[in-house]
C-alpha positions as CSV (number, residue, x, y, z in Angstrom):
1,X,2.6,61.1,-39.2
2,X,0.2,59.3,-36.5
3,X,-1.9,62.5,-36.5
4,X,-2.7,62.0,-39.8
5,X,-4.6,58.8,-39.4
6,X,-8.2,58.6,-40.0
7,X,-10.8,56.1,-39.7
8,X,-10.1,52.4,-39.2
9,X,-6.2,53.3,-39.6
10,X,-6.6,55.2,-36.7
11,X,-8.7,52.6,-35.4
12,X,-6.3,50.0,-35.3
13,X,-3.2,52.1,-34.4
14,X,-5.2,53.5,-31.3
15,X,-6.1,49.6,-30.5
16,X,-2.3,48.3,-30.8
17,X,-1.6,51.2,-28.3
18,X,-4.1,49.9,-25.6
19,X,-2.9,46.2,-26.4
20,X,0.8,47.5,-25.4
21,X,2.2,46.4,-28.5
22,X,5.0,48.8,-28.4
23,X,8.3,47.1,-29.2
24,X,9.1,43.6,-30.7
25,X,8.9,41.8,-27.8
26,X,5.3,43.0,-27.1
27,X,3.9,42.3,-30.8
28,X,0.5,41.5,-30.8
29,X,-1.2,38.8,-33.1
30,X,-4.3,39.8,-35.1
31,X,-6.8,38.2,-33.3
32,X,-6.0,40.5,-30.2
33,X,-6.2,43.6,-32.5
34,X,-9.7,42.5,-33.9
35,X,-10.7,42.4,-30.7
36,X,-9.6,45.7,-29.2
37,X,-10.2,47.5,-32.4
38,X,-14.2,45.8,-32.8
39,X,-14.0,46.1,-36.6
40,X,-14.0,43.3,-38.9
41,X,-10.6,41.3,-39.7
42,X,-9.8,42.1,-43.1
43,X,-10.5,45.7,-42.6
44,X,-7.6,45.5,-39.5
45,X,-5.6,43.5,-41.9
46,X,-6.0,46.1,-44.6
47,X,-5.6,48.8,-42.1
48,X,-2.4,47.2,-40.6
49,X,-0.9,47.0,-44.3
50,X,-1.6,50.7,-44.8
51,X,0.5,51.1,-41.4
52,X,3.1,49.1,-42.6
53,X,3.4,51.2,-45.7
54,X,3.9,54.2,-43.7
55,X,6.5,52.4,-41.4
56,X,4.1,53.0,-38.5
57,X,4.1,49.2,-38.0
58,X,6.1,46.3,-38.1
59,X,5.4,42.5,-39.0
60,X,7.3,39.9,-37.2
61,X,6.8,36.3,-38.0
62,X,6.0,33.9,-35.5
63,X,5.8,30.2,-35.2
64,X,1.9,29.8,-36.2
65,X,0.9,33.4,-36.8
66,X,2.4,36.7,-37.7
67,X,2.0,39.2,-34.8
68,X,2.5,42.9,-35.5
69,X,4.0,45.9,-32.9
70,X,4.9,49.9,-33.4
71,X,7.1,51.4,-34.6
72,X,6.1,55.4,-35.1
């Protein structure tokens, strides 16, 4: 499934790697994606939704912000 990523999918699947978001415990919030991935934030959060979709990622809701982790 991950190989067939492309673009800013692959992007921001590649970033959450480097980040080390990994399990639940390790869930990364957005802002820290952004960063790693250096693309614009609605394009990660449209890339992260595609993820989701493909149950590559997870969403865990936090107290202020939701942070996101792998799951593929």
């Amino acid at each position: 499934m991950v190989e067939e990523l492309s673009g800013n999918m692959k992007k921001v699947y590649d970033a959450m790697v480097k980040k080390g978001a990994t399990s639940e415990g390790k869930a990364k919030g957005m802002e820290d994606i952004v960063r790693e991935a250096k693309i614009p934030k609605g394009v990660v959060a449209n890339s992260i939704n595609e993820l989701i979709k493909k149950k590559l990622v997870k969403r865990k809701a936090g107290e202020k912000t939701a942070k996101y982790y792998l799951i593929g």
